[in-house]
C-alpha positions in Angstrom: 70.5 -54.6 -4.1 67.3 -54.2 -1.9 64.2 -51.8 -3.0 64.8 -48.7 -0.9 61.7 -46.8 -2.1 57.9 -47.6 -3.6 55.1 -46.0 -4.2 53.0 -43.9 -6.3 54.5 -40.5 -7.4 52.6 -37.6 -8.3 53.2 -35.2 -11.8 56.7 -33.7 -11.4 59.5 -32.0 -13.4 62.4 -31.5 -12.1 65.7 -29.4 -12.8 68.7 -30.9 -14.1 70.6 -32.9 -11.2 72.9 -36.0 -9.9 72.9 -38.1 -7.4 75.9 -39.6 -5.5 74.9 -43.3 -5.9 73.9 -45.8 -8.5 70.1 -46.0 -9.4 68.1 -48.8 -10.7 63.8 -47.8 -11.0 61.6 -50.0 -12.2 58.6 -48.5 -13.7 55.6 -50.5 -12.1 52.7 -48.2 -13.7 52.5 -44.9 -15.4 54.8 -43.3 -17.8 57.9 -40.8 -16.9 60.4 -39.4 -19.8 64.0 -38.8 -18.4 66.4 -36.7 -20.3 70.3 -36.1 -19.8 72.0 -33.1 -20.2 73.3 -33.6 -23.4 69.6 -33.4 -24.8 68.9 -37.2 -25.5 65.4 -38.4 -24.0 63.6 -41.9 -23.0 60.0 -42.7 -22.8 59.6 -45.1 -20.0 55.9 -47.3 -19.0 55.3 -49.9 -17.4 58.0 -52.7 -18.0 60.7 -50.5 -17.9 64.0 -50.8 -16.0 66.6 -48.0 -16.0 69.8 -47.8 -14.6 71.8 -44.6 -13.8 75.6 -44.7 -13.0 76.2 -42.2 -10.3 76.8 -38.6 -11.1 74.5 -38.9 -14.3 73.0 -35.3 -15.0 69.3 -36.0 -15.6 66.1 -34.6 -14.9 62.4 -36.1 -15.7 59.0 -35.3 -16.4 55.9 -37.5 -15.8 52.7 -38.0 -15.1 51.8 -40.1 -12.4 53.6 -43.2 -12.3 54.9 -46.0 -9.9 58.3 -47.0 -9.6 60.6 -49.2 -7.4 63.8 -48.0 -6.7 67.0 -49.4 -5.7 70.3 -47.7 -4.9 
C-alpha cells in the first residue's frame, strides 16, 4: 500500500459516512477523535495508526492535525 494523500488538515466535523475502500491514516501531528455509528469513540495524536475496513460508518472531529493516508 502507497500513501495516497498528506498534508495538513484544517478543524472539521463531518456527518456520519463510508467509504468504498480500506483506509489506513497515520496521525503525523495533531489530534482527531473518530466515532462509529454505534457510539464508541477514539482519541487519536501523534503516533497513531488506524485502520478502517471498507464500509465502516464513521465520522470525526478534530482540530488541526496531519495525517498520511493510504487506501
Amino acid at each position: 500500500m502507497l500513501p495516497r494523500c498528506a498534508g495538513q488538515f484544517s478543524d472539521e466535523e463531518a456527518e456520519l459516512h463510508c467509504h468504498d475502500f480500506d483506509t489506513v491514516v497515520y496521525v503525523t501531528g495533531g489530534k482527531i477523535i473518530l466515532s462509529r455509528k454505534d457510539g464508541d469513540s477514539i482519541y487519536c495524536q501523534r503516533g497513531s495508526k488506524v485502520a478502517a475496513k471498507e464500509g465502516l460508518i464513521h465520522c470525526k472531529q478534530s482540530t488541526v492535525y496531519s495525517p498520511i493516508i493510504g487506501f
